[in-house]
MDTraj code that builds the backbone (N, CA, C; nanometers):
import mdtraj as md
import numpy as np

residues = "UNK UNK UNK UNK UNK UNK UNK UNK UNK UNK UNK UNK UNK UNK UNK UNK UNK UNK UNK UNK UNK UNK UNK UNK UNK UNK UNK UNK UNK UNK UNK UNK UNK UNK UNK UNK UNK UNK UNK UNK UNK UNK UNK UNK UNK UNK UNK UNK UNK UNK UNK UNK UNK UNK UNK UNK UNK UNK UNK UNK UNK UNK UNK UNK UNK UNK UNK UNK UNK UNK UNK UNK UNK UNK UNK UNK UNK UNK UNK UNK UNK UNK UNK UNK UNK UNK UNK UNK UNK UNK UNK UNK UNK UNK UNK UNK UNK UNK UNK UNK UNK UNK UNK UNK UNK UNK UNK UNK".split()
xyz = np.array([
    [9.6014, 10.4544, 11.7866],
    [9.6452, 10.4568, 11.6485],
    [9.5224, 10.4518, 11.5573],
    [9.5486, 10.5132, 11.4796],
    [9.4135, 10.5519, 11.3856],
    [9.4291, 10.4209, 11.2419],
    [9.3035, 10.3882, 11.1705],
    [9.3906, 10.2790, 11.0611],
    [9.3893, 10.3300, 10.9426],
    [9.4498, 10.2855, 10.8571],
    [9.5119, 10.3211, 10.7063],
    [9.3519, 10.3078, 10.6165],
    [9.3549, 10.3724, 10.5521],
    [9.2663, 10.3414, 10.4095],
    [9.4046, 10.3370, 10.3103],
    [9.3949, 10.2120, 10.2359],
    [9.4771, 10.1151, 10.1183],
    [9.4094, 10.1627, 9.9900],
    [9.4038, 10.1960, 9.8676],
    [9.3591, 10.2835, 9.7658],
    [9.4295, 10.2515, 9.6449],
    [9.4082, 10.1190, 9.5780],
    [9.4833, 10.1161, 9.4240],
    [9.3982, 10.1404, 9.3241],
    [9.4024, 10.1938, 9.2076],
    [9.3231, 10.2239, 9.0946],
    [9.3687, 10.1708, 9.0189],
    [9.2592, 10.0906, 8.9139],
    [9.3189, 10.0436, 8.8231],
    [9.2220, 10.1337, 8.7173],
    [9.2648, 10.1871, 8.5691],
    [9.2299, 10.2702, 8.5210],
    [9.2789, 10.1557, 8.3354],
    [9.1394, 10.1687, 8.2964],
    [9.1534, 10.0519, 8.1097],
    [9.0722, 10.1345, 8.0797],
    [9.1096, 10.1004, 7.8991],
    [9.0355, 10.1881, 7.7647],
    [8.8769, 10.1071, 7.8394],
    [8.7726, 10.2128, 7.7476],
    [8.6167, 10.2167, 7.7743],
    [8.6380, 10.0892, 7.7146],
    [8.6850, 10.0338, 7.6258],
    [8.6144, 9.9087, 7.5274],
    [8.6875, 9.8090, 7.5654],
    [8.7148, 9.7959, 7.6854],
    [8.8229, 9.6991, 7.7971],
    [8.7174, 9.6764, 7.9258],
    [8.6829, 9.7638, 7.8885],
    [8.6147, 9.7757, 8.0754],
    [8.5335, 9.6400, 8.1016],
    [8.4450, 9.5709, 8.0250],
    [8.3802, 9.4512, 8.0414],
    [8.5238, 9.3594, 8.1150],
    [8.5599, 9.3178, 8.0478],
    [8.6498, 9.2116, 8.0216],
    [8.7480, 9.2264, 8.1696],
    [8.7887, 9.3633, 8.1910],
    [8.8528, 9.3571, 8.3321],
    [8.7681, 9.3858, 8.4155],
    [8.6672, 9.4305, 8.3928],
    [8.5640, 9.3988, 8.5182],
    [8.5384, 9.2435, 8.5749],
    [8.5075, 9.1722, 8.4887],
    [8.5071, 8.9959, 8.4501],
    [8.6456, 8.9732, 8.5281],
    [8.7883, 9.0070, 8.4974],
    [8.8906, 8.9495, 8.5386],
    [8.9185, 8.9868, 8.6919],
    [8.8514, 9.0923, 8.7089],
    [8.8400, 9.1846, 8.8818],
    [8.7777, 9.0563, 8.9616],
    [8.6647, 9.0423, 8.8691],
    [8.5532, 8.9432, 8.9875],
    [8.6392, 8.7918, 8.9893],
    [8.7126, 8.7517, 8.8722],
    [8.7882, 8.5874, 8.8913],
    [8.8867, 8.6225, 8.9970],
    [9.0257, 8.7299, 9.0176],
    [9.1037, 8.7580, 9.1326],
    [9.0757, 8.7006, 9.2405],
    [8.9210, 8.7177, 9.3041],
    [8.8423, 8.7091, 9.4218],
    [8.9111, 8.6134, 9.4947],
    [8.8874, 8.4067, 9.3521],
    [8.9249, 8.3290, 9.4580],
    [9.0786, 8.3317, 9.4797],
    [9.1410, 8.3790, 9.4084],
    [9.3055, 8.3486, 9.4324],
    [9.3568, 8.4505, 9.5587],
    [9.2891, 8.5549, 9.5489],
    [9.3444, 8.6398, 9.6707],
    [9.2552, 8.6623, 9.7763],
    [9.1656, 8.6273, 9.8136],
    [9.0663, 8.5751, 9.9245],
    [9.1214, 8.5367, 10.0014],
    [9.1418, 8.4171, 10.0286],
    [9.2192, 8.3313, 10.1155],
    [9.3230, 8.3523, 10.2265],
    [9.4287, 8.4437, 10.1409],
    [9.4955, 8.5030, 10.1981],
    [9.5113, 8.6455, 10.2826],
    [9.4274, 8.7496, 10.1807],
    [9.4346, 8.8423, 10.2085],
    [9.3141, 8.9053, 10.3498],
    [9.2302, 8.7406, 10.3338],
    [9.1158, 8.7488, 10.4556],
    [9.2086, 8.7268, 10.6199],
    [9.3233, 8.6775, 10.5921],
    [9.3785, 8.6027, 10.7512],
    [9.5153, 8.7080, 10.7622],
    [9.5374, 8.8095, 10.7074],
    [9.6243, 8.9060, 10.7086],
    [9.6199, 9.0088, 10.8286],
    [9.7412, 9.0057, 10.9062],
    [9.7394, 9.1027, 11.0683],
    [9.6708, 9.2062, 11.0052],
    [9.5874, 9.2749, 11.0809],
    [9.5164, 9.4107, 11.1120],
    [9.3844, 9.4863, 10.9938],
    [9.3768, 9.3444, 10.9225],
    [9.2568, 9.3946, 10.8267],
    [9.0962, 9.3884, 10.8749],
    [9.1029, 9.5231, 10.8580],
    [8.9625, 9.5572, 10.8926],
    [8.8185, 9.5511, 10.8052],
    [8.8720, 9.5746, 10.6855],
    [8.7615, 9.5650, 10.5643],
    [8.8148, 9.5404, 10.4256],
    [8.7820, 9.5039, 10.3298],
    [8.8094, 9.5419, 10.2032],
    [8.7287, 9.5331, 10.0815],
    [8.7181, 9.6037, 10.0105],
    [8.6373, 9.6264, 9.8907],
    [8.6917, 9.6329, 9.7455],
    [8.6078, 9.5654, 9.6228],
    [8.6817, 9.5929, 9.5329],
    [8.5769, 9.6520, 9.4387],
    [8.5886, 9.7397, 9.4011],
    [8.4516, 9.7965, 9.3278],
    [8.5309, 9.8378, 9.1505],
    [8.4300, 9.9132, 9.0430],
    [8.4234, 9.9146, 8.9755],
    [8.3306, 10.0331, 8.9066],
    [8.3671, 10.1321, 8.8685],
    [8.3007, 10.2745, 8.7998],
    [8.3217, 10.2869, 8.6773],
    [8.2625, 10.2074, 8.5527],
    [8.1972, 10.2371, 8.4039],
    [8.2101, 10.3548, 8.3865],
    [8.1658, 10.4375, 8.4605],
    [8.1630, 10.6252, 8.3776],
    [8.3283, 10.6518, 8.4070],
    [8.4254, 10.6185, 8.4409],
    [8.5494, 10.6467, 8.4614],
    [8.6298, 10.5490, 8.4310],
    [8.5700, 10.4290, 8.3588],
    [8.6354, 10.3118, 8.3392],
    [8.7496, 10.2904, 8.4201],
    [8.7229, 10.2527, 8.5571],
    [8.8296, 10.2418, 8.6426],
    [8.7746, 10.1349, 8.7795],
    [8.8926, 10.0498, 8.7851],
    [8.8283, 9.9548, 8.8867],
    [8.9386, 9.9794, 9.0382],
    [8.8802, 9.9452, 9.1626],
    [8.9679, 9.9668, 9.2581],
    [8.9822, 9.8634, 9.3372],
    [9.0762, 9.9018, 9.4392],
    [9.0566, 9.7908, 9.6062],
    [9.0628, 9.9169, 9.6842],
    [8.9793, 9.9299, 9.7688],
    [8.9947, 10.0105, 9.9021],
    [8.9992, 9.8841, 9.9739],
    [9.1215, 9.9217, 10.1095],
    [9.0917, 9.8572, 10.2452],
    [9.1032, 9.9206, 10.3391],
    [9.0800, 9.8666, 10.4259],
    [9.1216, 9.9408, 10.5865],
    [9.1739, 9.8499, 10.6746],
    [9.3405, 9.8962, 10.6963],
    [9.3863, 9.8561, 10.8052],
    [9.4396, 9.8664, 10.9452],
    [9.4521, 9.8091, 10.9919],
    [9.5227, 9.8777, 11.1748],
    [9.5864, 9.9859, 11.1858],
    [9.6891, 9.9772, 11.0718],
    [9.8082, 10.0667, 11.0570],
    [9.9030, 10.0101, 10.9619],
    [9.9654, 10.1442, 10.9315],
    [10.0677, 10.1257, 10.7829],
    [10.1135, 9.9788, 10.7570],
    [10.1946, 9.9441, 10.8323],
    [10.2225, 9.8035, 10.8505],
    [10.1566, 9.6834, 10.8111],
    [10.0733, 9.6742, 10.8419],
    [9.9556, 9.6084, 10.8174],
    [9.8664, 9.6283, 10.6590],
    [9.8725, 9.7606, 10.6773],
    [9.8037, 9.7388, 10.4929],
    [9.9781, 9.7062, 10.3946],
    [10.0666, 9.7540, 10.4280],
    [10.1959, 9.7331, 10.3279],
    [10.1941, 9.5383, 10.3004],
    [10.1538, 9.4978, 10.3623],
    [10.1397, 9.3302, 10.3726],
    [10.1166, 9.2719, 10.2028],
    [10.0362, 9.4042, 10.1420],
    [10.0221, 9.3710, 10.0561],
    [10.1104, 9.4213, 9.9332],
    [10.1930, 9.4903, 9.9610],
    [10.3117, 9.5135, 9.8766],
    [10.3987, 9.4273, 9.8526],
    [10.3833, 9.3046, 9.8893],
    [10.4926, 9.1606, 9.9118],
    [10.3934, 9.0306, 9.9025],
    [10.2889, 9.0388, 9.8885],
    [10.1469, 8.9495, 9.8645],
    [10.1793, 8.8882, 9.7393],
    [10.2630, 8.7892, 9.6901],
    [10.2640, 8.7737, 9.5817],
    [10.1937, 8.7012, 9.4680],
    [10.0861, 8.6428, 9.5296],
    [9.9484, 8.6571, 9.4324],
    [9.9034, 8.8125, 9.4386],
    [9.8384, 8.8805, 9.4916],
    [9.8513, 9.0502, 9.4373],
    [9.9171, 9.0669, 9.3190],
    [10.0393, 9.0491, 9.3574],
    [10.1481, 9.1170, 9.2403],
    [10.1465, 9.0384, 9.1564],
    [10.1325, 8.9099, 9.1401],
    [10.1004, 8.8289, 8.9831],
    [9.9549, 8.8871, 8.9424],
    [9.8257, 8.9059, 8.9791],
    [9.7319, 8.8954, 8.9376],
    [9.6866, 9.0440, 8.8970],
    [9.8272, 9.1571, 8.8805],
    [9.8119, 9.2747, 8.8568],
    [9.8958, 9.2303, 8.7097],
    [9.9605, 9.1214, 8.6619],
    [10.0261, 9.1369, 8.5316],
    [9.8995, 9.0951, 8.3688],
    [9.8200, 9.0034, 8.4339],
    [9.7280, 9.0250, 8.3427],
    [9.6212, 9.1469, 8.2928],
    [9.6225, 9.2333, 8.3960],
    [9.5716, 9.3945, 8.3700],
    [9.6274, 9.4901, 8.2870],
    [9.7818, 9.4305, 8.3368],
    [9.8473, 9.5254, 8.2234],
    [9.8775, 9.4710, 8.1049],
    [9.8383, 9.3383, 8.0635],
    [9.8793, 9.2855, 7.9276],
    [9.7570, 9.3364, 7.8603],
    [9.6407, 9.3281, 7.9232],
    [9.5129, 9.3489, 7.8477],
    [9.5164, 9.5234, 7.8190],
    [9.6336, 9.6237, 7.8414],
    [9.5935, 9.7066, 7.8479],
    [9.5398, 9.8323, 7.9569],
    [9.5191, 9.7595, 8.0748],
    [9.5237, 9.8503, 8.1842],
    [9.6419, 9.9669, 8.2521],
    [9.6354, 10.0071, 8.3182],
    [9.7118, 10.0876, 8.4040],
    [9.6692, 10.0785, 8.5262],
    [9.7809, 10.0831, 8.6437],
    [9.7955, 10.1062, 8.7670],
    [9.8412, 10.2096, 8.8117],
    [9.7744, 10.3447, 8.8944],
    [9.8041, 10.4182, 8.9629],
    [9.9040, 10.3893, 9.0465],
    [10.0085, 10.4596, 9.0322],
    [10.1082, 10.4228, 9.1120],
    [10.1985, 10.5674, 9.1812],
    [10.2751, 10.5915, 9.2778],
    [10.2508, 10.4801, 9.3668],
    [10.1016, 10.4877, 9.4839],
    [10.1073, 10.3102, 9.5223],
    [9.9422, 10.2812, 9.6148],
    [9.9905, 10.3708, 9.7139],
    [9.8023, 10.3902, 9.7369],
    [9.8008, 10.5048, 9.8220],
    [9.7995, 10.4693, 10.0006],
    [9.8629, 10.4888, 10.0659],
    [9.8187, 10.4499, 10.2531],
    [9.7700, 10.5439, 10.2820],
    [9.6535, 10.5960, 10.3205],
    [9.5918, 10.6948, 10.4210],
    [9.5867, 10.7109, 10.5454],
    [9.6610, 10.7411, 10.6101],
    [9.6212, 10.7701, 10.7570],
    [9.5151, 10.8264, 10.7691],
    [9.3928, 10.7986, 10.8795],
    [9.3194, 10.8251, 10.9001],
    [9.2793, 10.9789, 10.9770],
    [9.2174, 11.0657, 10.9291],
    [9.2397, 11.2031, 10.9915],
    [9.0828, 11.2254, 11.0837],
    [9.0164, 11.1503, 11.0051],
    [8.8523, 11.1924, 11.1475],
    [8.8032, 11.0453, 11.0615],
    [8.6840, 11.0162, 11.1176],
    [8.5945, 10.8982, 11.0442],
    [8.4748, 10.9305, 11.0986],
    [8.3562, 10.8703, 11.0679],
    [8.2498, 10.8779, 11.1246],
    [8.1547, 10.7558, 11.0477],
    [8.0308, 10.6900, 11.1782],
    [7.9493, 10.5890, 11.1267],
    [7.8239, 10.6215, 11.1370],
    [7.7466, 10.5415, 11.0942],
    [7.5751, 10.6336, 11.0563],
    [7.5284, 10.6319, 11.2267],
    [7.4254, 10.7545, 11.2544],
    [7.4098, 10.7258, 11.3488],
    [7.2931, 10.6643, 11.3847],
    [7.2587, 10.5885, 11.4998],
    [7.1690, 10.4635, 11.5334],
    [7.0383, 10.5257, 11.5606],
    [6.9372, 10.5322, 11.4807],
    [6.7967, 10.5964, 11.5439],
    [6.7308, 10.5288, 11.6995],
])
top = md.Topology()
chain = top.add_chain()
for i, resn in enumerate(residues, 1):
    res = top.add_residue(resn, chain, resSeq=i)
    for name in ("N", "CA", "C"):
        top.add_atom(name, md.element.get_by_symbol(name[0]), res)
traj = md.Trajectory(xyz[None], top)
C-alpha cells in the first residue's frame, strides 16, 4: 500500500498574512500532542508562502484511513474557526493523495 499525502490550504487577505502566520505557529502546542501519536503518520509539515498569502499542512500517511483521523480531530476543527473569523479561507474539500511514484535523494 502506497501512503496518502494530506494537503489543506489555508488562503487570507495580504494584510492578514502576519497575524495568521503568528496564529499557524500558536496551533503547534494544541495539536502536537495528539496529532504526533495518531495510527500511520509518517510526517507532517506546516508551512507558509507570503507571495501567495497562503498557509498549509502537508502530511503523509499509511493510507486513507489514517490521514482521515483528522477529519474528526476535534482540536483541528476548533483551531480552523479562528482563521475564519480573522478572515481566512479553507480550501475545501482536503485533499488525500494517493501516492503514484515517490522518490528520495540519492546517497553519494
Amino acid at each position: 500500500m502506497q501512503p496518502v499525502v494530506r494537503t489543506s490550504i489555508l488562503r487570507c487577505p495580504p494584510d492578514k498574512f502576519d497575524e495568521m502566520r503568528q496564529m499557524m505557529i500558536e496551533t503547534e502546542k494544541v495539536l502536537r500532542p495528539g496529532i504526533e501519536v495518531m495510527r500511520g503518520l509518517i510526517a507532517f509539515y506546516v508551512g507558509a508562502d507570503e507571495a501567495t498569502s497562503s498557509l498549509s499542512n502537508i502530511s503523509l500517511w499509511a493510507d486513507l484511513d489514517a490521514a482521515k483521523q483528522l477529519d474528526r480531530y476535534q482540536p483541528m476543527l476548533d483551531s480552523g474557526k479562528p482563521f475564519v473569523a480573522a478572515g481566512g479561507t479553507f480550501e475545501r474539500p482536503i485533499m488525500n493523495y494517493t501516492t503514484l511514484w515517490q522518490l528520495q535523494p540519492v546517497k553519494s
